[in-house]
MDTraj code that builds the backbone (N, CA, C; nanometers):
import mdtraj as md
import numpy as np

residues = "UNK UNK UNK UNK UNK UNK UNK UNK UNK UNK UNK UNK UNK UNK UNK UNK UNK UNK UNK UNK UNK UNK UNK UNK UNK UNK UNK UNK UNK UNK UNK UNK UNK UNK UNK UNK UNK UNK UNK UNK UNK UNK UNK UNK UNK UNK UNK UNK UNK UNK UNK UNK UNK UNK UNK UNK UNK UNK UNK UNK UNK UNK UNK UNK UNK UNK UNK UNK UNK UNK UNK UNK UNK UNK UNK UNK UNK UNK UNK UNK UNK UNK UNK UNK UNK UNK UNK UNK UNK UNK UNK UNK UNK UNK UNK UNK UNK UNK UNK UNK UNK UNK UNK UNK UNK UNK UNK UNK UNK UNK UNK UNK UNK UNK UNK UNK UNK UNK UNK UNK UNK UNK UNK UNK UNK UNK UNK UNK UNK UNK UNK UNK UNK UNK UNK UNK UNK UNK UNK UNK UNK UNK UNK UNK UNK UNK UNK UNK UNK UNK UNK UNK UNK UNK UNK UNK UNK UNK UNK UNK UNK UNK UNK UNK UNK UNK UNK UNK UNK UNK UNK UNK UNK".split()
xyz = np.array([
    [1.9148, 1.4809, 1.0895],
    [1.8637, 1.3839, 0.9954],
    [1.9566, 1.3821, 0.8730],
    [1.9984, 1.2563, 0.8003],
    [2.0741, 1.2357, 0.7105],
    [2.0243, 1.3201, 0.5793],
    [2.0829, 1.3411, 0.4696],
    [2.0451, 1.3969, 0.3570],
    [1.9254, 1.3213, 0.2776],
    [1.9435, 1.1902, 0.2918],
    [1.8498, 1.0744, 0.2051],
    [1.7181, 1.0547, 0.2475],
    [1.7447, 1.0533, 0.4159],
    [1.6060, 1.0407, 0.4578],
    [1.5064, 1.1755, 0.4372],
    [1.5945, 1.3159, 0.4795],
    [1.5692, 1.4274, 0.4550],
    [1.4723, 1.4597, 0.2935],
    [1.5466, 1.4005, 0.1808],
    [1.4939, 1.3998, 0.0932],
    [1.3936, 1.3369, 0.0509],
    [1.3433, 1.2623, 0.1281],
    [1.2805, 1.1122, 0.0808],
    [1.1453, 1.1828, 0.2022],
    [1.1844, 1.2573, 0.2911],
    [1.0519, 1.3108, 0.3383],
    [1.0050, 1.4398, 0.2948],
    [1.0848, 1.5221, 0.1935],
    [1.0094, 1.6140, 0.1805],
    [0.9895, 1.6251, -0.0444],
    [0.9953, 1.4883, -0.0426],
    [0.9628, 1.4887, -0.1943],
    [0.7917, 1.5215, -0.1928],
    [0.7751, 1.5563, -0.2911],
    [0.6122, 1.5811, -0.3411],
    [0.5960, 1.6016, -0.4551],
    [0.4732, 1.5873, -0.4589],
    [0.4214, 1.5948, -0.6124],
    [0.3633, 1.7397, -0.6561],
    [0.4218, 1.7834, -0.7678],
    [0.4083, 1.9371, -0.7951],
    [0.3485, 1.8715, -0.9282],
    [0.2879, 1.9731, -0.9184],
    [0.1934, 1.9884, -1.0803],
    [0.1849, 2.1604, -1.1241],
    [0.2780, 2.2456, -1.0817],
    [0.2848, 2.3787, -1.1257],
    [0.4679, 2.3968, -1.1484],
    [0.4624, 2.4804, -1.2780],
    [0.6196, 2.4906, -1.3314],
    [0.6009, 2.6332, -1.3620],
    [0.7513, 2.6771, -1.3240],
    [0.7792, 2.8277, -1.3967],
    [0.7859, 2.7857, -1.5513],
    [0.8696, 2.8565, -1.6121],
    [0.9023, 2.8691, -1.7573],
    [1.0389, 2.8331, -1.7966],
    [1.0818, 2.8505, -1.6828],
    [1.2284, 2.8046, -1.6831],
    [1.2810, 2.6904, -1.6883],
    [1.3446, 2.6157, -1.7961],
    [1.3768, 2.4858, -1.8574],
    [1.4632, 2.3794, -1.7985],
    [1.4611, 2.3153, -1.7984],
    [1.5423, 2.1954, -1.7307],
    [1.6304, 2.1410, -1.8184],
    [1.7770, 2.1612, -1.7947],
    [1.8859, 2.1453, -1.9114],
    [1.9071, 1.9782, -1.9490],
    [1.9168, 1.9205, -2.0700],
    [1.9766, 1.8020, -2.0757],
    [2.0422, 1.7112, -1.9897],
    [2.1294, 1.8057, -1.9414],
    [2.2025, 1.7263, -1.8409],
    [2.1469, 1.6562, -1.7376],
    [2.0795, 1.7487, -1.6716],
    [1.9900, 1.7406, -1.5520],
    [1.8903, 1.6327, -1.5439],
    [1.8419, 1.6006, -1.7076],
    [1.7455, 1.5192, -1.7350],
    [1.8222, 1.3607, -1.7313],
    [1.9327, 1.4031, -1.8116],
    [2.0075, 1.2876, -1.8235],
    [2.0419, 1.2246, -1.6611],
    [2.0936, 1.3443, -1.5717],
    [2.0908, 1.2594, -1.4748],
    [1.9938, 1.1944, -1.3535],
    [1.8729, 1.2514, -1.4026],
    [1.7604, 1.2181, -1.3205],
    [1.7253, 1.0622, -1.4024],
    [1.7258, 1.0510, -1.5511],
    [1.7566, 0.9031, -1.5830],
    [1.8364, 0.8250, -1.4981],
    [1.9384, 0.8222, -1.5212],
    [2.0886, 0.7920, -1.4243],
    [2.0400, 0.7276, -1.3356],
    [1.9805, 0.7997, -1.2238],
    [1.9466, 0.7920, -1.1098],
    [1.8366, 0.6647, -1.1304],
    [1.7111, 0.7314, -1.2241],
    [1.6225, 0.6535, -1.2713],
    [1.6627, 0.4466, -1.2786],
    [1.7909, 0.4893, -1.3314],
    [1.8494, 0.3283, -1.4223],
    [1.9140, 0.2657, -1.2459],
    [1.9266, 0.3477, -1.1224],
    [2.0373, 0.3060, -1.0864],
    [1.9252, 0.2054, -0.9474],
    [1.8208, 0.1628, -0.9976],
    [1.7249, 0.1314, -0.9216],
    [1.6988, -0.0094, -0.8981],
    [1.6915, -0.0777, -0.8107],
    [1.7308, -0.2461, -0.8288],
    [1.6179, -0.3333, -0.8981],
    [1.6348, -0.4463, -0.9433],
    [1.5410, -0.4572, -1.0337],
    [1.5336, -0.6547, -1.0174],
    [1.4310, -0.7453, -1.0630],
    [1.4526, -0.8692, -1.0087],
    [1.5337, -0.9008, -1.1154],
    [1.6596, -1.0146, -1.0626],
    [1.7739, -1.0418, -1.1132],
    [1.8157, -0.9767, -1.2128],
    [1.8116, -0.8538, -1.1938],
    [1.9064, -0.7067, -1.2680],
    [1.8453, -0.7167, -1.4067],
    [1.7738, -0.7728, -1.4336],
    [1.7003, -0.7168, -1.5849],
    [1.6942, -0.5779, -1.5959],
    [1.6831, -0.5258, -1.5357],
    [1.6708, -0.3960, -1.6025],
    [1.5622, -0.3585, -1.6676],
    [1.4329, -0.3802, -1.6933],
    [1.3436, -0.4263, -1.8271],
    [1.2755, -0.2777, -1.8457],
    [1.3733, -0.1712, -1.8114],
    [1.3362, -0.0346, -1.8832],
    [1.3560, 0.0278, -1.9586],
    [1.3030, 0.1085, -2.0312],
    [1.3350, 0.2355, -2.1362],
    [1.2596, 0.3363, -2.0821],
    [1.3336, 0.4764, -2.1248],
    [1.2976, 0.6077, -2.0592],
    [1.2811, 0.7234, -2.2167],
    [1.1606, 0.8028, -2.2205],
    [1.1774, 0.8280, -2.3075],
    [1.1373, 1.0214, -2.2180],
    [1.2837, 1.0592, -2.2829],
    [1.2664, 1.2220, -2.2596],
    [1.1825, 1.3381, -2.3532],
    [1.1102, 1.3829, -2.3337],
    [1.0436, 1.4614, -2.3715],
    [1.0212, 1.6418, -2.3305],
    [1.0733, 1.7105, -2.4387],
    [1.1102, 1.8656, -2.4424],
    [1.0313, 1.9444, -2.5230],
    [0.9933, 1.8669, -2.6264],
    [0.9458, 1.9728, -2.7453],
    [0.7717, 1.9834, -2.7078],
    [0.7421, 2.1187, -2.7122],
    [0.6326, 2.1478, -2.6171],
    [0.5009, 2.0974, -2.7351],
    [0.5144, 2.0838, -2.8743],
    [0.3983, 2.0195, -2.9192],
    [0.4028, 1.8626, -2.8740],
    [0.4748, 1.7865, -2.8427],
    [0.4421, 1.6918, -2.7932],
    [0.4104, 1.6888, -2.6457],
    [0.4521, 1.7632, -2.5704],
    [0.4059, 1.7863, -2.4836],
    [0.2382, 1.8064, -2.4454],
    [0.2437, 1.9237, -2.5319],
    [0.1027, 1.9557, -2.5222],
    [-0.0189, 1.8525, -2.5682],
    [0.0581, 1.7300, -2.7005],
    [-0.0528, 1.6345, -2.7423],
    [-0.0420, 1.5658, -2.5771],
    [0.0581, 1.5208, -2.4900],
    [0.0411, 1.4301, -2.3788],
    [-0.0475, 1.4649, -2.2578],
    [-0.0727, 1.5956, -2.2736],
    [-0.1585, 1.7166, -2.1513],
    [-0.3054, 1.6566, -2.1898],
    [-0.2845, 1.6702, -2.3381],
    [-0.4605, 1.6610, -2.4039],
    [-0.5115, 1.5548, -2.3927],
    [-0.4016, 1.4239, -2.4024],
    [-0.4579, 1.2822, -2.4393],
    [-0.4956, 1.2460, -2.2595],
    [-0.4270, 1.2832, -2.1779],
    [-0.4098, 1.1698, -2.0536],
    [-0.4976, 1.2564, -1.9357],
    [-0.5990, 1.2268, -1.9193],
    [-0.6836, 1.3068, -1.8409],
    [-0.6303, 1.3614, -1.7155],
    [-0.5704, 1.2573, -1.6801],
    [-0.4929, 1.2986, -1.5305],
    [-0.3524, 1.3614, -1.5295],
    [-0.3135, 1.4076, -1.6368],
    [-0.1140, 1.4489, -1.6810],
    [-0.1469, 1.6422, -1.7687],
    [-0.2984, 1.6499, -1.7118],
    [-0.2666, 1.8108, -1.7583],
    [-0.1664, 1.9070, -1.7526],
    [-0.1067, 1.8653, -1.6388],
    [0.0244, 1.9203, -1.5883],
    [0.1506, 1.9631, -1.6660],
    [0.1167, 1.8553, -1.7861],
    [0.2659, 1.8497, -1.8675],
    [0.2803, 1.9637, -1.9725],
    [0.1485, 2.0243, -1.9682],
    [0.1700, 2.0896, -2.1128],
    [0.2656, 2.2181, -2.0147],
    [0.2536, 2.2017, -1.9189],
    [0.3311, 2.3571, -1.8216],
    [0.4460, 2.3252, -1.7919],
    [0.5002, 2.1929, -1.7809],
    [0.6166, 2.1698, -1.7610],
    [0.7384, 2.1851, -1.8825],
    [0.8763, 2.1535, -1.8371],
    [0.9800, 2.1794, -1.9570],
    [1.0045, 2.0656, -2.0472],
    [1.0087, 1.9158, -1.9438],
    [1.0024, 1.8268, -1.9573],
    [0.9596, 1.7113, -1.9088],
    [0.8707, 1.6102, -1.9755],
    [0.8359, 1.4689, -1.8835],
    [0.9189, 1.3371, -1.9331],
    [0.9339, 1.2880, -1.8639],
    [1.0112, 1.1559, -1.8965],
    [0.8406, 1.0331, -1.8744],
    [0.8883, 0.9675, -1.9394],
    [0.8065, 0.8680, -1.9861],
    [0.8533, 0.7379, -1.9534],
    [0.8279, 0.6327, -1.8306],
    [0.9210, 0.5383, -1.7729],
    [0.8468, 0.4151, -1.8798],
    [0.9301, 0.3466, -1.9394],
    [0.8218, 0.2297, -2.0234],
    [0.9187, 0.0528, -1.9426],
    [0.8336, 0.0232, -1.9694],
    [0.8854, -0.1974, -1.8689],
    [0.9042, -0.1685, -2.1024],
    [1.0004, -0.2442, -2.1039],
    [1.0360, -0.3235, -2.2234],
    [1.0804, -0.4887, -2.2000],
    [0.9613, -0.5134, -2.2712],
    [0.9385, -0.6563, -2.2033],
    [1.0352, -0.7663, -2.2946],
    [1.1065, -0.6965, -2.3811],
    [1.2488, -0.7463, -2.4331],
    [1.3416, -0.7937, -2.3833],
    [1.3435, -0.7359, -2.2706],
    [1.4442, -0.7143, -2.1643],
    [1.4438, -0.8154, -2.0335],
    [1.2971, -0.9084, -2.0455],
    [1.2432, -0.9365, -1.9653],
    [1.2594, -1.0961, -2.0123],
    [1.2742, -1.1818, -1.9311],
    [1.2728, -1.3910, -1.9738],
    [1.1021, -1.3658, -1.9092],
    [1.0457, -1.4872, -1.9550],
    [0.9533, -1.5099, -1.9725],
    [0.8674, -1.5586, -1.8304],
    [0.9823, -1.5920, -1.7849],
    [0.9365, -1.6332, -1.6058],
    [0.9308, -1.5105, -1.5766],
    [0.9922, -1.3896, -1.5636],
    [0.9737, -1.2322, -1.5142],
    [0.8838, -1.1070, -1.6036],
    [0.8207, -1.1589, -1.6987],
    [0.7607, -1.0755, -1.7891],
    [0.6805, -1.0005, -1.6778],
    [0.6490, -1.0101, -1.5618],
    [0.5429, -0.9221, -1.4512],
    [0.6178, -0.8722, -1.3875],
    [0.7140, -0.8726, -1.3824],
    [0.7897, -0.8049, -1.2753],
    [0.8158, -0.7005, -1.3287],
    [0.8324, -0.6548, -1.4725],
    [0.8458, -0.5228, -1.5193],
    [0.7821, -0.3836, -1.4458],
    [0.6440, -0.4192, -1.4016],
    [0.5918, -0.3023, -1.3436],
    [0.6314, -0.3095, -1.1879],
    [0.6846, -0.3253, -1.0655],
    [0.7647, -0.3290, -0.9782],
    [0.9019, -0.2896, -1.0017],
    [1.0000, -0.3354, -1.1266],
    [1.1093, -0.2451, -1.1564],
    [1.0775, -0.1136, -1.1871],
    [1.0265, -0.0963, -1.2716],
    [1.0254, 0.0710, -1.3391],
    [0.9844, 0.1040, -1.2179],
    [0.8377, 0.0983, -1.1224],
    [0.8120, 0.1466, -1.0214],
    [0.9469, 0.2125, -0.9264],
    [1.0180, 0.1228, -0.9049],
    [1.1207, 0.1273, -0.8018],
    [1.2647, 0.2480, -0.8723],
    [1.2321, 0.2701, -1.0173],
    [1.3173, 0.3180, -1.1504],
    [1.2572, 0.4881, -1.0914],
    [1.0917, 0.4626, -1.1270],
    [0.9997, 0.5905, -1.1099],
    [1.0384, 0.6541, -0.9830],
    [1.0645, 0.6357, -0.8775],
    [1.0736, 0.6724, -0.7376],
    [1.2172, 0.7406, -0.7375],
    [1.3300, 0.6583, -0.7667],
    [1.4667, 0.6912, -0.7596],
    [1.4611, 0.8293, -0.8699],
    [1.3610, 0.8649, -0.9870],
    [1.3882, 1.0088, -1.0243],
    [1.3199, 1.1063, -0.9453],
    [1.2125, 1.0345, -0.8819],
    [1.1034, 1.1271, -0.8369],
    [1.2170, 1.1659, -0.6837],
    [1.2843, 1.0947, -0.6278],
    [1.3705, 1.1839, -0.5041],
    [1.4811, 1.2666, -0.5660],
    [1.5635, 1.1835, -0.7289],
    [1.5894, 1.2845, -0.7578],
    [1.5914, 1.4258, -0.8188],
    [1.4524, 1.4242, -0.8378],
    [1.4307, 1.5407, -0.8648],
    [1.3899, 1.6112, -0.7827],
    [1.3873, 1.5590, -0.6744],
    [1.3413, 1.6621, -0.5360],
    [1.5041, 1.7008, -0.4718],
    [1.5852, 1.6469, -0.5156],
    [1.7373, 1.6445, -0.4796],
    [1.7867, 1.7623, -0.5180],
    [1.7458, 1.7808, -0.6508],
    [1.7988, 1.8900, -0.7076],
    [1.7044, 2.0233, -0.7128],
    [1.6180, 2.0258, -0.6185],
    [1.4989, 2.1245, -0.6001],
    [1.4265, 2.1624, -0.7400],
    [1.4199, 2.0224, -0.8074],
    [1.3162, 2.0377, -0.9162],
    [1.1771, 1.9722, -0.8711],
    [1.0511, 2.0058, -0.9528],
    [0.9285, 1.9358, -0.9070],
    [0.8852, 1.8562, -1.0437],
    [0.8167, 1.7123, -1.0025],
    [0.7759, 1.6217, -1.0269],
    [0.7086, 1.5368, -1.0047],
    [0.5654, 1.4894, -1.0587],
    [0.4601, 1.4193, -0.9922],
    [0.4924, 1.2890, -1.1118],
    [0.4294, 1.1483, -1.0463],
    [0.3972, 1.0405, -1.1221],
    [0.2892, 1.0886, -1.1663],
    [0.2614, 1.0161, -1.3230],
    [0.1270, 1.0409, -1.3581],
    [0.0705, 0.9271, -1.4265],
    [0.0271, 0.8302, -1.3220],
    [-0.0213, 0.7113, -1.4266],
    [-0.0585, 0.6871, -1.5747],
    [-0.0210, 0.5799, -1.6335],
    [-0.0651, 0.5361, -1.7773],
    [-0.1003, 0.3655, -1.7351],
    [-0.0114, 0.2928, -1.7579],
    [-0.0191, 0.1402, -1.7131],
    [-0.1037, 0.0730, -1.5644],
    [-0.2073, 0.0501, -1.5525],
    [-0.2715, -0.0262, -1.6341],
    [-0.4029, -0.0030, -1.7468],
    [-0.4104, 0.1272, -1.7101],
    [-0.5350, 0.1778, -1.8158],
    [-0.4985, 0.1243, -1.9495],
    [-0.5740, 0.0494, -1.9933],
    [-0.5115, 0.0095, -2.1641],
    [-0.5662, 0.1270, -2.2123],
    [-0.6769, 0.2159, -2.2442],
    [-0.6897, 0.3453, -2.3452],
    [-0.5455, 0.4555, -2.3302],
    [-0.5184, 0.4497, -2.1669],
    [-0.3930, 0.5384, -2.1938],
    [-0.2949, 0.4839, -2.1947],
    [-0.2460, 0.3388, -2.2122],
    [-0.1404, 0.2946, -2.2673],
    [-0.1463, 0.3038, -2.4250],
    [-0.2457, 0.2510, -2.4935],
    [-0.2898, 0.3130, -2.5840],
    [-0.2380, 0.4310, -2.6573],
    [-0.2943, 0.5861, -2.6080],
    [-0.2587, 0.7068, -2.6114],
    [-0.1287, 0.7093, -2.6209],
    [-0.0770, 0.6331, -2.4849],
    [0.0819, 0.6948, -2.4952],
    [0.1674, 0.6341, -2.6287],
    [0.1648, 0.5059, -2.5819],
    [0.2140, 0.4335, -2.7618],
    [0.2057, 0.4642, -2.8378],
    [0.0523, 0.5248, -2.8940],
    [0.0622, 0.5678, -3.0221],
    [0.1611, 0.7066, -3.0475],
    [0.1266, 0.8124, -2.9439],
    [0.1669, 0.9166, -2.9219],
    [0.3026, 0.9169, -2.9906],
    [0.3933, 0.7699, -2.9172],
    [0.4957, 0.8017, -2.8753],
    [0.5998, 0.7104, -2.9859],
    [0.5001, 0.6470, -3.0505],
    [0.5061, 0.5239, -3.1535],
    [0.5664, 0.4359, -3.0672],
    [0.5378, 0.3683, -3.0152],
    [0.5731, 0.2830, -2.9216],
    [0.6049, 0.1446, -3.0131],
    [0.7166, 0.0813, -2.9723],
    [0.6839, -0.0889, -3.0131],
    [0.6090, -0.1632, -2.9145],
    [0.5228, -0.2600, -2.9713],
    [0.4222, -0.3771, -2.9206],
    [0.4931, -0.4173, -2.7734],
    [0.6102, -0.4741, -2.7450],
    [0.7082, -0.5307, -2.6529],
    [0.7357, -0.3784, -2.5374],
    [0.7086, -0.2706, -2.6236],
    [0.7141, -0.1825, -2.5045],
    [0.5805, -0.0401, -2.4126],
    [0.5509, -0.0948, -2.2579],
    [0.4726, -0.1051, -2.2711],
    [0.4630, 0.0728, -2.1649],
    [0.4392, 0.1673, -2.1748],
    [0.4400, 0.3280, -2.1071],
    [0.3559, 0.2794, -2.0017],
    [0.4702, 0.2717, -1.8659],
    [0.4040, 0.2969, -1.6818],
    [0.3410, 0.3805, -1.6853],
    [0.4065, 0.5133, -1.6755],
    [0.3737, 0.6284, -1.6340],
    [0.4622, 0.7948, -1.6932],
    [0.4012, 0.8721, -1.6632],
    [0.4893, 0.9838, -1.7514],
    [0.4698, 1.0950, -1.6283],
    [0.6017, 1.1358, -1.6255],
    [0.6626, 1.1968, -1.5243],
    [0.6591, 1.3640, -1.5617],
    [0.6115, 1.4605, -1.5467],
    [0.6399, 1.5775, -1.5684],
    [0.7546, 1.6561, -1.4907],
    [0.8810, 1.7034, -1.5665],
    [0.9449, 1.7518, -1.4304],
    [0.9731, 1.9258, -1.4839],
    [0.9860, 1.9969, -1.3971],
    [0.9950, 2.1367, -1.3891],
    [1.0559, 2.2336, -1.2759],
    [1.0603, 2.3217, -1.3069],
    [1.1538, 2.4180, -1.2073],
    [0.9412, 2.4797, -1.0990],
    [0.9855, 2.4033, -0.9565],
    [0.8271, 2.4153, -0.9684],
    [0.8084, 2.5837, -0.8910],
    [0.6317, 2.6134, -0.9302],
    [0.6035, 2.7282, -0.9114],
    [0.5141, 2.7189, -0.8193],
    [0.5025, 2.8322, -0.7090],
    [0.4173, 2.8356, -0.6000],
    [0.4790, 2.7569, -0.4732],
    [0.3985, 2.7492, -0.3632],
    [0.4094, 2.7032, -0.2920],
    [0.3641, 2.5138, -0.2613],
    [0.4971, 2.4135, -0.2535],
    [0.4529, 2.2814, -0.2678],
    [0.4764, 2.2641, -0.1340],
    [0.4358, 2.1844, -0.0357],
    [0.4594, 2.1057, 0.0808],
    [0.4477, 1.9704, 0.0992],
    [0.5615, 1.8822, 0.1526],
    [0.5288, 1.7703, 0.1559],
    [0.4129, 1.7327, 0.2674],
    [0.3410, 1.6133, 0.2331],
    [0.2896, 1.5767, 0.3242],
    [0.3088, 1.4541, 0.4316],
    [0.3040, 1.4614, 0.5261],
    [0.3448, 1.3419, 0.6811],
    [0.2687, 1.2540, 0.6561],
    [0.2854, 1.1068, 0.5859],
    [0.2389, 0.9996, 0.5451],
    [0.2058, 0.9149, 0.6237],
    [0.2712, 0.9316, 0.7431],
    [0.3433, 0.7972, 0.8607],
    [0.1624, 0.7967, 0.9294],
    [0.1199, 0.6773, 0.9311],
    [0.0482, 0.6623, 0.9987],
    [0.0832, 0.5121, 1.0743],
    [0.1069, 0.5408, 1.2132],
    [0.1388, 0.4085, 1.3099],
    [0.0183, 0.3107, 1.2972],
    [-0.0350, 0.3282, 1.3268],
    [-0.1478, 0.1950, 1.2782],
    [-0.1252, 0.0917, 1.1887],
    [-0.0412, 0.1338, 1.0882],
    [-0.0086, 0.0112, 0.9894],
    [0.1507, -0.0367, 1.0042],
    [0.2151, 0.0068, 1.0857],
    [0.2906, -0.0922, 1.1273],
    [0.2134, -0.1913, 1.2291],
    [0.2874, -0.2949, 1.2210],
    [0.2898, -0.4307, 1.3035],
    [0.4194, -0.4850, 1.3390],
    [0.4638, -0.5050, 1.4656],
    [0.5992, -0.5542, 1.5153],
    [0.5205, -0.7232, 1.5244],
    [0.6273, -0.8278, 1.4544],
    [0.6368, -0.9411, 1.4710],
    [0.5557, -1.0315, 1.4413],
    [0.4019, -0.9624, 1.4227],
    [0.2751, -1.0685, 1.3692],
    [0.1558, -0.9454, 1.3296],
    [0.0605, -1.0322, 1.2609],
    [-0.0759, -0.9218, 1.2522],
    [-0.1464, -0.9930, 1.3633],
    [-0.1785, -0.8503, 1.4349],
    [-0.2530, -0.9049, 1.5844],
    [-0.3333, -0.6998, 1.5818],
])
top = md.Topology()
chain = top.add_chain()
for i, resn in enumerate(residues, 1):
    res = top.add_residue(resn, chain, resSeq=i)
    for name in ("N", "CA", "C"):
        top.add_atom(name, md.element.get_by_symbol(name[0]), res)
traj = md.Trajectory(xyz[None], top)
């Protein structure tokens, strides 16, 4: 099996981190990766916001019911649609780019045997909300989701997704 597919089946979502930090670089290039994600007619309509310093961390654990995870991690990235970025015929398509943005870190961070779960914000308005304020957000930019990533701890396993039933060759029949 190729390296890509290889990776792309055994990504998962970890929600346990050692202590051990995840260097700049690393972050920077899991962005990278993040940016290198196709998008409708290449808008681009993202911003990524990195996050290290563990009191903010810890306010993002407290605020987002479902992102407890983060206060244990080193760092979360924060995928936001900046609807700046966006013409007015594509202002919706923002959440399908970042989506497709979110995925390309989430394999690469399974690339580099780091762990990382999505952790919804968008569409909940209270935790878009949360995160904005958190994060002082501008109005035009709007927090998907916030990514915790870490050197992960314990035992993670991917899980076998494939269920044949929902393919269909050639028609729904």
């Amino acid at each position: 099996m190729n390296e890509t597919i290889k990776c792309i089946f055994e990504r998962k979502s970890v929600r346990q981190y050692t202590k051990q930090p995840v260097d700049r670089q690393t972050i920077e290039l899991l962005v990278r990766a993040a940016m290198a994600a196709p998008s409708a007619k290449n808008r681009q309509p993202w911003s990524f916001i990195a996050i290290t310093e563990k009191e903010m961390l810890n306010q993002l654990s407290a605020s987002l019911p479902y992102a407890k995870m983060v206060k244990d991690a080193s760092c979360a990235i924060v995928v936001c649609g900046d609807l700046s970025k966006a013409k007015e015929e594509d202002k919706d398509k923002w959440v399908v780019d970042c989506s497709a943005a979110t995925e390309n870190l989430l394999l690469a961070a399974e690339s580099l045997g780091l762990g990382a779960v999505w952790t919804g914000v968008y569409p909940d308005m209270d935790r878009v909300e949360l995160v904005s304020k958190c994060l002082n957000l501008p109005k035009y930019v709007i927090p998907l989701n916030v990514v915790p990533v870490g050197h992960p701890e314990g035992e993670n396993k991917p899980k076998d997704k494939y269920k044949p039933e929902r393919l269909k060759w050639e028609r729904w029949e």
